[in-house]
VOMI-929690 format. One line per 8 residues: number of its first residue (from 0); their letters; for each residue x, y, z of N, C-alpha, C. Coordinates in Angstrom, 1 decimal, always signed. Layout:
N
NUM = a = X Y Z X Y Z X Y Z; ... $
! end
This chain:
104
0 = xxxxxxxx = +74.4 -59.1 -89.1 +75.7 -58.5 -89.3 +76.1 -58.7 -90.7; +75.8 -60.0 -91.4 +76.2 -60.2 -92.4 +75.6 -59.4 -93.7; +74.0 -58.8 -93.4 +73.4 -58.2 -94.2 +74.1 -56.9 -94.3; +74.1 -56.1 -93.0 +75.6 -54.9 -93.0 +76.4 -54.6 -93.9; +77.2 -56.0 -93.7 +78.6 -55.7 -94.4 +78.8 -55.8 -96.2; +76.9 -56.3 -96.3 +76.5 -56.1 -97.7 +76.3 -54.9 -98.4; +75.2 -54.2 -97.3 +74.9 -53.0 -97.6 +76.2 -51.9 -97.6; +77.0 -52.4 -96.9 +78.2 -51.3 -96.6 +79.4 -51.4 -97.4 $
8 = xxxxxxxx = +78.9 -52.6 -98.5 +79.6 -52.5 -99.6 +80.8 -53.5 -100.0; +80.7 -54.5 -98.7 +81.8 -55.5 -98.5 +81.9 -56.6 -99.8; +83.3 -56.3 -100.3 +83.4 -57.0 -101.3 +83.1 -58.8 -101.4; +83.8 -59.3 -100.0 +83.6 -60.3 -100.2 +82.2 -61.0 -100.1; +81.6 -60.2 -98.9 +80.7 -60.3 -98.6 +79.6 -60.2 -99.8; +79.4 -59.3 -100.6 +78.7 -59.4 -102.0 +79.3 -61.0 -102.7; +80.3 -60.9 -102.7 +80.6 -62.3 -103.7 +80.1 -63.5 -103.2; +80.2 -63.9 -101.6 +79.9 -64.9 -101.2 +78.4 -64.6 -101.8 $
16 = xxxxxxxx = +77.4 -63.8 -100.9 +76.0 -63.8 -101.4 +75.6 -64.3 -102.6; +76.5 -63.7 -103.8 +76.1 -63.9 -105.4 +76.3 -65.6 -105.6; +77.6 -65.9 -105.0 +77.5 -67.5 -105.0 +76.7 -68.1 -104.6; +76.3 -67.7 -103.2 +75.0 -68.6 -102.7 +73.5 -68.4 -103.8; +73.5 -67.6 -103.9 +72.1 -67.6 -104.6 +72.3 -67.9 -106.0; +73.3 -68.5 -106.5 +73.5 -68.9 -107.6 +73.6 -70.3 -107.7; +73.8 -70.3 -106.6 +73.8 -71.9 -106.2 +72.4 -72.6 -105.7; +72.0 -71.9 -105.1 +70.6 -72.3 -104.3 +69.0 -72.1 -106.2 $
24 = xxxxxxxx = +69.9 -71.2 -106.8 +68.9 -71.1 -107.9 +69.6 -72.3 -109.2; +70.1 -72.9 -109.1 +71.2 -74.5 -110.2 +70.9 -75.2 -109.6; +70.8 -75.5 -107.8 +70.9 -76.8 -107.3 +69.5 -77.0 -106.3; +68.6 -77.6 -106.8 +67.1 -77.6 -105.7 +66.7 -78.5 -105.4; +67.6 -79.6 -104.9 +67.6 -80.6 -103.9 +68.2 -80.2 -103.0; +67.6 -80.2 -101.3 +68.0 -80.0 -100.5 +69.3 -80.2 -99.9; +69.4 -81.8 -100.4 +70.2 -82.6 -99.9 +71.7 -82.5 -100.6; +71.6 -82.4 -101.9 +72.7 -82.0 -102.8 +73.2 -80.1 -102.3 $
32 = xxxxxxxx = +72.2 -79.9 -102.2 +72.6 -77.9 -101.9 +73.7 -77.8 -100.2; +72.8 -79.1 -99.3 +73.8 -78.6 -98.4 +75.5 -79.2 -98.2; +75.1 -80.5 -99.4 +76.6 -80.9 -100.1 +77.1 -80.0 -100.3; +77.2 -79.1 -101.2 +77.9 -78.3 -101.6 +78.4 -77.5 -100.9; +77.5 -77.0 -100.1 +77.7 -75.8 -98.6 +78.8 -76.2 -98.3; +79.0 -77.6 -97.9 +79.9 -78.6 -96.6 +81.1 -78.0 -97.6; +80.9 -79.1 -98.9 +82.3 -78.6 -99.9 +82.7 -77.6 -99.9; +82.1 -76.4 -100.5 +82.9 -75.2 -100.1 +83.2 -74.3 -99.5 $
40 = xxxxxxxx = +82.8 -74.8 -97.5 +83.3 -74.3 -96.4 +84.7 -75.1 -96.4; +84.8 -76.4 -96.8 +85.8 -76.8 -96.6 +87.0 -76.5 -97.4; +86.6 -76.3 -98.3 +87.9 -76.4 -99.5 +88.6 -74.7 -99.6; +87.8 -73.6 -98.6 +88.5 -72.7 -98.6 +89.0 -72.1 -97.4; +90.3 -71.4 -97.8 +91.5 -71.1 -96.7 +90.7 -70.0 -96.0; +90.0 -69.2 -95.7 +89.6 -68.7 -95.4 +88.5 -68.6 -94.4; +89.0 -68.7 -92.9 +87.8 -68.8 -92.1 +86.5 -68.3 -91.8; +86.5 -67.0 -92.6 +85.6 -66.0 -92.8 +84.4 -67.0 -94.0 $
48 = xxxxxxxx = +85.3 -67.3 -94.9 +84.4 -68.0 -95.8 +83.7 -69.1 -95.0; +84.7 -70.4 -94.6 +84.1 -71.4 -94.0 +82.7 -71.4 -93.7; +82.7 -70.2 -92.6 +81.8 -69.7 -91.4 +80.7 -69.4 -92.5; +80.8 -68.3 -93.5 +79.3 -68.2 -94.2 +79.1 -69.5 -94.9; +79.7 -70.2 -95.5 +79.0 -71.7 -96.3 +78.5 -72.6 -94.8; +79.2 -73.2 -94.2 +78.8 -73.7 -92.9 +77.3 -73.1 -92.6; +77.1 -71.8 -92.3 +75.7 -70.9 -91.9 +74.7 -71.2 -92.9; +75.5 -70.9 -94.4 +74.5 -71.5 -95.3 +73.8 -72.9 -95.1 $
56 = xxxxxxxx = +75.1 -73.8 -94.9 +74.4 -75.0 -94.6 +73.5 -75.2 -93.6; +73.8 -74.3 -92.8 +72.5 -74.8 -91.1 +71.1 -73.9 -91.6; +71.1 -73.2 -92.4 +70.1 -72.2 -92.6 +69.3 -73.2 -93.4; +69.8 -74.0 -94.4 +69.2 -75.0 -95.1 +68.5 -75.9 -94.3; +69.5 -76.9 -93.3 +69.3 -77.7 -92.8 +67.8 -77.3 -91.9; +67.9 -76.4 -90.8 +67.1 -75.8 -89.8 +65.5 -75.6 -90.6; +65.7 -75.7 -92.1 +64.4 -75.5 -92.8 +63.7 -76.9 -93.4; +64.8 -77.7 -92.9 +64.4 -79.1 -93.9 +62.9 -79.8 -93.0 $
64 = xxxxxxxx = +62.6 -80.5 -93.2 +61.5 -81.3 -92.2 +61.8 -82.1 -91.1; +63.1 -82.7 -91.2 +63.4 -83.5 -90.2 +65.1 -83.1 -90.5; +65.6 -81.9 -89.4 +66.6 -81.2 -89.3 +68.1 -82.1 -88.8; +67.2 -83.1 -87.8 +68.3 -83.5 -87.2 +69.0 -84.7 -87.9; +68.2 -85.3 -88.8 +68.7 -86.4 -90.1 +69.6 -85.3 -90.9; +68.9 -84.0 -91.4 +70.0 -83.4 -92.2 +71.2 -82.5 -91.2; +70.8 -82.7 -90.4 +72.5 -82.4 -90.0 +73.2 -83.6 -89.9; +73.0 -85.0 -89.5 +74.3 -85.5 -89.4 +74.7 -86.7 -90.5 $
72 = xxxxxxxx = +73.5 -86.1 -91.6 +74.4 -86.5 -93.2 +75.7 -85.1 -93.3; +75.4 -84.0 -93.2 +76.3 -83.1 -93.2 +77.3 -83.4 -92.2; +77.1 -83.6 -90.7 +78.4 -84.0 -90.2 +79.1 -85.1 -90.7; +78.6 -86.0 -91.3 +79.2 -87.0 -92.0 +79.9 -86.8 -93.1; +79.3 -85.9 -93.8 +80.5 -85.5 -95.2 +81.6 -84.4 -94.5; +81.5 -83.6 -93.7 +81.9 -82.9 -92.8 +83.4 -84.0 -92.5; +83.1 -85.1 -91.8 +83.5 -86.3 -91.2 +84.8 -86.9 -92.4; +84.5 -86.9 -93.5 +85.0 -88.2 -94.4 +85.8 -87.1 -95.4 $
80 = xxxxxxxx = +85.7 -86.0 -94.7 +86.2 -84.7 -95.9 +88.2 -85.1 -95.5; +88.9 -85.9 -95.9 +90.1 -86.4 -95.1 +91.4 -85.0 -96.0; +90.8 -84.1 -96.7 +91.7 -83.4 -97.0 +91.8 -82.3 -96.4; +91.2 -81.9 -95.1 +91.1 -81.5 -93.8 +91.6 -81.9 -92.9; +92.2 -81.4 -91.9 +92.7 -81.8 -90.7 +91.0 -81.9 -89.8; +91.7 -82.8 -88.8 +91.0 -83.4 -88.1 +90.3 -82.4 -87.3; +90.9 -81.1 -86.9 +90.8 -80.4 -85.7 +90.1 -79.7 -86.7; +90.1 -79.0 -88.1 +89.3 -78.1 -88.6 +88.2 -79.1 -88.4 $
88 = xxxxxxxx = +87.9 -80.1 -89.2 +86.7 -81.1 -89.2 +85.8 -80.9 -87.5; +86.6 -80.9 -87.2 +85.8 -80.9 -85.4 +85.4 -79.7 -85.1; +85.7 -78.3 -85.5 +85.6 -77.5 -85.5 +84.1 -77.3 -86.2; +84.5 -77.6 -87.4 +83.3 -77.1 -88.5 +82.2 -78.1 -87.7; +82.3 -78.9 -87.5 +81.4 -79.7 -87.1 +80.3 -79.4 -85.8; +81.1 -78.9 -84.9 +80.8 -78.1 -84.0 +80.1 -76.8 -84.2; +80.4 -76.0 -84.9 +79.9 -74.6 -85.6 +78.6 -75.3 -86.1; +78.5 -76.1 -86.9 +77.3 -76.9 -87.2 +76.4 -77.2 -86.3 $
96 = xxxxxxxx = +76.5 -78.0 -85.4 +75.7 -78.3 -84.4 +75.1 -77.1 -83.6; +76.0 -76.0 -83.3 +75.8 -75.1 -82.5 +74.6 -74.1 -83.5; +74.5 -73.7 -84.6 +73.7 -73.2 -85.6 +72.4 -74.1 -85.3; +72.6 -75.8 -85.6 +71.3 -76.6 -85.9 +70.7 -76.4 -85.1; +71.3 -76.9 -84.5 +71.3 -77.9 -82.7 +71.2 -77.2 -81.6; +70.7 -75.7 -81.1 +71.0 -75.0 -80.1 +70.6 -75.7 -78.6; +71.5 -75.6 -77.7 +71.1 -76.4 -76.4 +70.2 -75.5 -75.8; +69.1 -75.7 -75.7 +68.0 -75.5 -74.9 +67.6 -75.3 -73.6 $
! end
């Protein structure tokens, strides 16, 4: 869906993309890249945004070698992020797991 709303011209949707791969081509430690994800799902008002950085982060994570250690450093910064309310935190964290983590 998200490739769609590229092709179809979606502004934001182009911007977020350009950030990610601007990021993913500056930052090439795994572990630092899905920092950042966390940070900039969090720090923006925009739930539309959240949701693609968060995705970015599980897309990372789901590639790492041992997925389930890098998810719950990420629920942990996720966790300690206190300029968030609690219920977003629980939220994002959830959306996280649900990407990583799918119940089987």
């Amino acid at each position: 869906m998200w490739d769609a709303r590229v092709a179809a011209g979606d502004l934001i949707a182009k911007k977020l993309s350009s950030e990610r791969e601007t990021l993913q081509a500056n930052v090439t430690q795994p572990e630092k890249l899905t920092k950042e994800y966390i940070d900039l799902a969090l720090q923006t008002p925009s739930r539309l945004d959240m949701f693609f950085w968060l995705t970015a982060a599980a897309d990372l994570i789901r590639d790492t070698d041992d997925s389930y250690r890098a998810f719950l450093l990420a629920a942990r910064r996720i966790a300690a992020t206190q300029s968030v309310q609690r219920r977003q935190r629980l939220a994002a964290t959830r959306f996280l797991a649900a990407k990583v983590l799918p119940i089987q």
